[in-house]
CHARMM-style PDB file with segment names, atoms N, HN, CA, C and O in Angstrom:
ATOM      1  N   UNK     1     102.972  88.422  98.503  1.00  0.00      PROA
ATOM      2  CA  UNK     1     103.233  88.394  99.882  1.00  0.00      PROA
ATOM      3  C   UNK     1     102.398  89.450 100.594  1.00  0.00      PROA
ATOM      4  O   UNK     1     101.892  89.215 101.692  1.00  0.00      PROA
ATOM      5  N   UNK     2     102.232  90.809  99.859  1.00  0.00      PROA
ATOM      6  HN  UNK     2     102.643  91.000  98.967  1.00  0.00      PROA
ATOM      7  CA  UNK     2     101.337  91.890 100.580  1.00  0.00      PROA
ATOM      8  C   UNK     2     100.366  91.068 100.974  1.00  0.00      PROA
ATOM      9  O   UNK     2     100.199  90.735 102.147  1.00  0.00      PROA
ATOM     10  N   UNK     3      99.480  90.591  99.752  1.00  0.00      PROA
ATOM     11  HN  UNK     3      99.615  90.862  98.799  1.00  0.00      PROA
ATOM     12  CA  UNK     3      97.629  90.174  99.935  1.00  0.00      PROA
ATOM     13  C   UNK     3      97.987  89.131 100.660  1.00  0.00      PROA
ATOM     14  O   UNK     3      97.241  89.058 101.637  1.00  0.00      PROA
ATOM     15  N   UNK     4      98.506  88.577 100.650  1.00  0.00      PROA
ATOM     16  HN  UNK     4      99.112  88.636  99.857  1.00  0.00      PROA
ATOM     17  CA  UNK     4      98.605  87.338 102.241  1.00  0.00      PROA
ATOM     18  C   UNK     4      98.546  88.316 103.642  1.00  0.00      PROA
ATOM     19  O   UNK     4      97.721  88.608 104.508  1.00  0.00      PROA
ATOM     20  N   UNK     5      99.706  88.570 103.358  1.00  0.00      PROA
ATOM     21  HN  UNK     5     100.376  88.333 102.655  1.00  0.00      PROA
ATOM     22  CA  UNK     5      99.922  89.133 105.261  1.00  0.00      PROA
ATOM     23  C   UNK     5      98.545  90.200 105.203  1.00  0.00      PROA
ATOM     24  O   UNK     5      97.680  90.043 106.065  1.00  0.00      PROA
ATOM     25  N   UNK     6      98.351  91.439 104.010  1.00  0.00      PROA
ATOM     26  HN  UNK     6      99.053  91.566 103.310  1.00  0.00      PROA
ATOM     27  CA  UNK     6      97.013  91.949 104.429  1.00  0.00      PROA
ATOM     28  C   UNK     6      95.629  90.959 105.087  1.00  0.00      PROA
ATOM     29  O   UNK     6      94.813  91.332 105.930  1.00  0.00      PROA
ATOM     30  N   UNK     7      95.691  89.693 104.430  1.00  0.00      PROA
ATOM     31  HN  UNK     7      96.354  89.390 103.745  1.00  0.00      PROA
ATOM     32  CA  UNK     7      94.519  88.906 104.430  1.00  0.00      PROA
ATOM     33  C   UNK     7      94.631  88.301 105.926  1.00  0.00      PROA
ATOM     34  O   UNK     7      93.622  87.851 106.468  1.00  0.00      PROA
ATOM     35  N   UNK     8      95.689  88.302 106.476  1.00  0.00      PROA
ATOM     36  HN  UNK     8      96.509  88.668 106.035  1.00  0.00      PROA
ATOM     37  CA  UNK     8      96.129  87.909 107.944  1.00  0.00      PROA
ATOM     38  C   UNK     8      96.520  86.484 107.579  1.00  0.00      PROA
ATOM     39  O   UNK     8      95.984  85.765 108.422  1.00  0.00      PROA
ATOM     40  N   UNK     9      97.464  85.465 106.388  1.00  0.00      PROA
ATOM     41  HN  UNK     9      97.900  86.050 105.704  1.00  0.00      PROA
ATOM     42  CA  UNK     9      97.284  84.536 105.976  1.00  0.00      PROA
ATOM     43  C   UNK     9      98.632  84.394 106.499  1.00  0.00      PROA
ATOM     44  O   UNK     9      99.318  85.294 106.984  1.00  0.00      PROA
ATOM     45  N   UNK    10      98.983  83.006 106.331  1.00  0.00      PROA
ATOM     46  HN  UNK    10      98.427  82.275 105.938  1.00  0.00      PROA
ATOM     47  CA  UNK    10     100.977  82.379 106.304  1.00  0.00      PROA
ATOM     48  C   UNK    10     101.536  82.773 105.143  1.00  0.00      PROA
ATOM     49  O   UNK    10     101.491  82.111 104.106  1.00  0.00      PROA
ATOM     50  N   UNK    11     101.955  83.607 105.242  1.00  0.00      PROA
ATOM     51  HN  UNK    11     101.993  84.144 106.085  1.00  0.00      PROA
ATOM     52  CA  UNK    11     103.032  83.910 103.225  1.00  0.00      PROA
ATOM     53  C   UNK    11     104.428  82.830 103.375  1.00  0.00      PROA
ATOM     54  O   UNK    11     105.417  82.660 104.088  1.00  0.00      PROA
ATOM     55  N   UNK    12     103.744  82.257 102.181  1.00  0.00      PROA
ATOM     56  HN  UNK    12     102.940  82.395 101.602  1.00  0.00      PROA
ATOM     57  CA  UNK    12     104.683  81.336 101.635  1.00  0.00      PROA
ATOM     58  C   UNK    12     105.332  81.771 100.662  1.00  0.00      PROA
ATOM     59  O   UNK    12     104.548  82.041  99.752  1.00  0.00      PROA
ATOM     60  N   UNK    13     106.566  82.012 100.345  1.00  0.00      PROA
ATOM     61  HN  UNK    13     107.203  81.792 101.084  1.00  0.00      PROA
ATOM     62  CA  UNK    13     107.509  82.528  99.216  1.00  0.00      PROA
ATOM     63  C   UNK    13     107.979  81.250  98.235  1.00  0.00      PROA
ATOM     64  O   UNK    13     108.713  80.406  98.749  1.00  0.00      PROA
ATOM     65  N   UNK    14     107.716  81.143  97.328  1.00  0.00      PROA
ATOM     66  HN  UNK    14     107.119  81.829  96.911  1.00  0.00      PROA
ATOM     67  CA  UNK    14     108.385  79.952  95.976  1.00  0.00      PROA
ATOM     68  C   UNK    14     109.573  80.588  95.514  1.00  0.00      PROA
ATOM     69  O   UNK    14     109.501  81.599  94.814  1.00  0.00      PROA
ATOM     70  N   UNK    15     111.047  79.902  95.965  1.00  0.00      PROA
ATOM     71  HN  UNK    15     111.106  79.081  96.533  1.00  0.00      PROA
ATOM     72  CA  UNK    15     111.755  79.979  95.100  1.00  0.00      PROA
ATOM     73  C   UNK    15     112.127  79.635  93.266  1.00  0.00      PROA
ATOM     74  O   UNK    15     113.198  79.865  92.703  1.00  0.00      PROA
ATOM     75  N   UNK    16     111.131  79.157  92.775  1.00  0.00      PROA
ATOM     76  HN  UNK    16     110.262  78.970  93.233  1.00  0.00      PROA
ATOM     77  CA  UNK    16     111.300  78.887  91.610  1.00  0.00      PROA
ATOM     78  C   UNK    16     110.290  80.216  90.887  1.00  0.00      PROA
ATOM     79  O   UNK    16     109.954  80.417  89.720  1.00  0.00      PROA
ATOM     80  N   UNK    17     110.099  80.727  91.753  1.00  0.00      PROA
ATOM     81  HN  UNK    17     110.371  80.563  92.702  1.00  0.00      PROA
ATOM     82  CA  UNK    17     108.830  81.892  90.926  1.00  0.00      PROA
ATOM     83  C   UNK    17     110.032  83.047  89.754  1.00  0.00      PROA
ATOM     84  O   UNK    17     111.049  82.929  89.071  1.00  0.00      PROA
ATOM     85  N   UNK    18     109.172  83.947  90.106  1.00  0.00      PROA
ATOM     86  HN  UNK    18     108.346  84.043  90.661  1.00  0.00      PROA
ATOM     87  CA  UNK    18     109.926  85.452  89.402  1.00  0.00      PROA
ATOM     88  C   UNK    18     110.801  86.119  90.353  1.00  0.00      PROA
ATOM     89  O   UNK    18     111.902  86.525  89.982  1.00  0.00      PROA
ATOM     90  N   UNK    19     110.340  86.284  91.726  1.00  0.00      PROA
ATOM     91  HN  UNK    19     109.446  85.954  92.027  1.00  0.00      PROA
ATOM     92  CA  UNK    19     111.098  87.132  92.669  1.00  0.00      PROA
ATOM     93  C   UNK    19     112.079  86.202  93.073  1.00  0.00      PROA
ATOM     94  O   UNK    19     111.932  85.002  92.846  1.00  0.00      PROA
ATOM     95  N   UNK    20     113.204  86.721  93.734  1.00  0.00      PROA
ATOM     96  HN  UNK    20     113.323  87.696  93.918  1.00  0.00      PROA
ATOM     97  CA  UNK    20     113.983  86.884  94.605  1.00  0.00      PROA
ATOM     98  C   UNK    20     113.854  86.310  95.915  1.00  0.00      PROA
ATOM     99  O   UNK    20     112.693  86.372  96.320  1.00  0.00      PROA
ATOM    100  N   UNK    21     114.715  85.734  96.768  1.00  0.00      PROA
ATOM    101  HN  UNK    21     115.659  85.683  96.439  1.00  0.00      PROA
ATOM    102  CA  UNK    21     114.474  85.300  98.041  1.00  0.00      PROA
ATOM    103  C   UNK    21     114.270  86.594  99.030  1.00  0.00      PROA
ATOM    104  O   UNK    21     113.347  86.600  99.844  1.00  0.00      PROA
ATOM    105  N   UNK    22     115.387  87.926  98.884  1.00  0.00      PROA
ATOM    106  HN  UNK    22     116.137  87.922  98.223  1.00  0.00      PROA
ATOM    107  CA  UNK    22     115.451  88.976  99.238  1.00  0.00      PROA
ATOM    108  C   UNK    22     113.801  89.952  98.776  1.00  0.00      PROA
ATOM    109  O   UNK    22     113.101  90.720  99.436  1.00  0.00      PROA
ATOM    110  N   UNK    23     113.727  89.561  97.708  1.00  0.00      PROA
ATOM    111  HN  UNK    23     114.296  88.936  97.172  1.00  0.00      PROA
ATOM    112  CA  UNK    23     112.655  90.035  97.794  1.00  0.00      PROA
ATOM    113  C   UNK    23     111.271  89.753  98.150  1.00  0.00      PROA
ATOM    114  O   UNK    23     110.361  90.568  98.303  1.00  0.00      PROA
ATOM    115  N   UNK    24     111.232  88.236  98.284  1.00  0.00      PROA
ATOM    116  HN  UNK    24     111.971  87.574  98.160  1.00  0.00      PROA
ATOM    117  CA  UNK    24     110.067  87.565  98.843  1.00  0.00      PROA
ATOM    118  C   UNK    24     109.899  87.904 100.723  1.00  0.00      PROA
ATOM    119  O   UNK    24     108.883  88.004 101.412  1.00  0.00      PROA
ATOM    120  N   UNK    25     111.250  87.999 101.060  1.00  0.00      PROA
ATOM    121  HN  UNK    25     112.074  87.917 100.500  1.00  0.00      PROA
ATOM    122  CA  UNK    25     111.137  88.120 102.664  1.00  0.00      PROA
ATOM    123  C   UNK    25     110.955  89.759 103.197  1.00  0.00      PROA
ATOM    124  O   UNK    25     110.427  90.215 104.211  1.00  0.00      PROA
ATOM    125  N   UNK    26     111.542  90.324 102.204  1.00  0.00      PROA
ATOM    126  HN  UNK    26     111.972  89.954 101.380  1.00  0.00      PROA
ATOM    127  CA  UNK    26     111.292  91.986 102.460  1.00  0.00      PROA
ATOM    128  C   UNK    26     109.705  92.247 102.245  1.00  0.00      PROA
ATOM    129  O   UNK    26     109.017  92.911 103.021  1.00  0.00      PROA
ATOM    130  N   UNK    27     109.219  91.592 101.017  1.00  0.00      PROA
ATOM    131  HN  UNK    27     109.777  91.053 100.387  1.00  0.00      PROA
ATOM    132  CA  UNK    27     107.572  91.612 101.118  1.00  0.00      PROA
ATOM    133  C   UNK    27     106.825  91.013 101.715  1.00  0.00      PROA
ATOM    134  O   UNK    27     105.634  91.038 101.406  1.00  0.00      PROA
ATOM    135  N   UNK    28     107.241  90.356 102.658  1.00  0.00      PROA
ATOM    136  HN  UNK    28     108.209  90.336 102.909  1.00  0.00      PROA
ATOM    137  CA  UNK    28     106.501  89.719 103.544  1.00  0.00      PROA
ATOM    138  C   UNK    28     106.342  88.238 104.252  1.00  0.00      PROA
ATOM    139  O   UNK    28     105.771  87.855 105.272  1.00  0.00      PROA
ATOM    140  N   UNK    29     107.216  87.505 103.098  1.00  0.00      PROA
ATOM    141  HN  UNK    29     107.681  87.816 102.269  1.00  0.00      PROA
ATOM    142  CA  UNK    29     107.124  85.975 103.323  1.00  0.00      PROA
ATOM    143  C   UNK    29     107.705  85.572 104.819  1.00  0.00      PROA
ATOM    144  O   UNK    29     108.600  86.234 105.347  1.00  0.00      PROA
ATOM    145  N   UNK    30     106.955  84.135 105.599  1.00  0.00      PROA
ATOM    146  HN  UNK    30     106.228  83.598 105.171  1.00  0.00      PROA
ATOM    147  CA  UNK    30     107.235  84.275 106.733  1.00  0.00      PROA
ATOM    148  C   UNK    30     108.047  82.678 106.539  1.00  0.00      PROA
ATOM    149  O   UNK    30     108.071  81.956 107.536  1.00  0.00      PROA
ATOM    150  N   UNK    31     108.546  82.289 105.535  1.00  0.00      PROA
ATOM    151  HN  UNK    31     108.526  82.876 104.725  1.00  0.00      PROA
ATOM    152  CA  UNK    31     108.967  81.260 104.853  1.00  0.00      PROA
ATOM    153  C   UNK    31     109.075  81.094 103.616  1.00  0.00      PROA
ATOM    154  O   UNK    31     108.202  81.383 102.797  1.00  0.00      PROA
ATOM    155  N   UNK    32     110.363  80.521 103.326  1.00  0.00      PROA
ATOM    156  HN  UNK    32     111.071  80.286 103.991  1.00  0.00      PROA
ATOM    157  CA  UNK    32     110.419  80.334 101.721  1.00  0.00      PROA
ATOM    158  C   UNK    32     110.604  78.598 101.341  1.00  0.00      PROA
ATOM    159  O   UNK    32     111.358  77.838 101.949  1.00  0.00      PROA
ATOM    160  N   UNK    33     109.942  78.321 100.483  1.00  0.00      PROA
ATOM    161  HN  UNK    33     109.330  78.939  99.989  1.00  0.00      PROA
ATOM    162  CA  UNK    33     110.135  76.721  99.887  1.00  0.00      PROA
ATOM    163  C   UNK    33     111.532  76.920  99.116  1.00  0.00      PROA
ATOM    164  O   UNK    33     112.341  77.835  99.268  1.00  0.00      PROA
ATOM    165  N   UNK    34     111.581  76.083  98.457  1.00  0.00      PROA
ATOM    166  HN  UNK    34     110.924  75.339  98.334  1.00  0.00      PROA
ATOM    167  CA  UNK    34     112.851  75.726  97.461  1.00  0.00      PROA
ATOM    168  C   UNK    34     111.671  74.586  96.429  1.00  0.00      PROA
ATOM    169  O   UNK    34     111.831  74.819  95.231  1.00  0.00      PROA
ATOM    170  N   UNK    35     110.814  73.703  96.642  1.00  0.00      PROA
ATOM    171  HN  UNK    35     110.683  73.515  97.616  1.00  0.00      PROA
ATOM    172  CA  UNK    35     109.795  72.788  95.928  1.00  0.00      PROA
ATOM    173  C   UNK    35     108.240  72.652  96.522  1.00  0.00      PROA
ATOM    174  O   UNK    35     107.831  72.754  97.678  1.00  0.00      PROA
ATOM    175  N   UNK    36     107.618  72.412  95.419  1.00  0.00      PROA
ATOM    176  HN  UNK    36     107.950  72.329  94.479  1.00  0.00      PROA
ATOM    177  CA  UNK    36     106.399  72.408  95.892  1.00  0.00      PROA
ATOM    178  C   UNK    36     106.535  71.131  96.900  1.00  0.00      PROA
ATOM    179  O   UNK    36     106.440  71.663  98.005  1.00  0.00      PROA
ATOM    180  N   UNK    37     106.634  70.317  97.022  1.00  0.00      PROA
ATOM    181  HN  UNK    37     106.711  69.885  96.123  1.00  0.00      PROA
ATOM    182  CA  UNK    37     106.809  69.099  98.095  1.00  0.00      PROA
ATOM    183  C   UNK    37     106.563  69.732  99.316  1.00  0.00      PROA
ATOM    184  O   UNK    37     105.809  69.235 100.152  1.00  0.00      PROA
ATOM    185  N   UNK    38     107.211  70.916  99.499  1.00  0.00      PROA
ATOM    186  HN  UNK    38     107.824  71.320  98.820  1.00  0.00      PROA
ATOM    187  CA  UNK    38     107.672  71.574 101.060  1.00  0.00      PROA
ATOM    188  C   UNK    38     106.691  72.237 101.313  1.00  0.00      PROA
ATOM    189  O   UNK    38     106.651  72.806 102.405  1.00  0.00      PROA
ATOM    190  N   UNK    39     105.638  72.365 100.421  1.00  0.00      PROA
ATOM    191  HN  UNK    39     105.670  71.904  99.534  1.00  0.00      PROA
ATOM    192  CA  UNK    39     104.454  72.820 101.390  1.00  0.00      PROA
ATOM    193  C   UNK    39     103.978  72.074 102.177  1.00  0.00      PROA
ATOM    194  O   UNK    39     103.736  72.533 103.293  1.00  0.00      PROA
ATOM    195  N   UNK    40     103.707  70.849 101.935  1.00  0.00      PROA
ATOM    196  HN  UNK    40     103.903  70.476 101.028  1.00  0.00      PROA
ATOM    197  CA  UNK    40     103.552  69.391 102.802  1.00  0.00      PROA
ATOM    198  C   UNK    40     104.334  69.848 104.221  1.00  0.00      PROA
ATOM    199  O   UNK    40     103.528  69.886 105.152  1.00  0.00      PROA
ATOM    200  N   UNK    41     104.962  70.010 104.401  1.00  0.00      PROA
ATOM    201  HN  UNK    41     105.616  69.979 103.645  1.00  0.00      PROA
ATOM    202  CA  UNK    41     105.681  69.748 105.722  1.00  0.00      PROA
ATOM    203  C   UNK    41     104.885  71.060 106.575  1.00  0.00      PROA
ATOM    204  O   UNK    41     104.850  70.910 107.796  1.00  0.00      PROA
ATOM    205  N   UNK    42     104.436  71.953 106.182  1.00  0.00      PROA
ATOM    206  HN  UNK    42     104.464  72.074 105.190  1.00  0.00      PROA
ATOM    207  CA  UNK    42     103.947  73.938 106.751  1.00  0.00      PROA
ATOM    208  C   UNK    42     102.414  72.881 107.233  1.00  0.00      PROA
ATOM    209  O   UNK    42     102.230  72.790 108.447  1.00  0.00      PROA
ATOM    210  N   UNK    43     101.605  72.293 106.493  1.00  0.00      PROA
ATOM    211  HN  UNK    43     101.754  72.367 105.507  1.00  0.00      PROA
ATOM    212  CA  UNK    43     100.375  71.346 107.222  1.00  0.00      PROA
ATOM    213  C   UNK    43     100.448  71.169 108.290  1.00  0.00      PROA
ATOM    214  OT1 UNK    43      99.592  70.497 108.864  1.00  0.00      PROA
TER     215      UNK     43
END
C-alpha cells in the first residue's frame, strides 16, 4: 500500500492476501476487494 500511494497510484487492498483489512487501510488502501473479479468493477 506504501509504494502505491508513494507512486501517486489507487491502492487496492486483497482480502485473501497476508494482511489484515485493518491493516491494509491503515497502510494506505483506498479500497479493499474481497475477489479478484472486483477489480473489474474499480475500471
Amino acid at each position: 500500500m506504501k509504494t502505491a500511494r508513494a507512486a501517486g497510484m489507487y491502492a487496492v487492498g486483497a482480502l485473501w492476501g497476508f494482511r489484515t483489512a485493518e491493516e491494509l487501510k491503515s497502510n494506505g488502501a483506498e479500497v479493499l476487494i474481497e475477489a479478484p473479479t472486483e477489480v473489474l468493477k474499480l475500471l
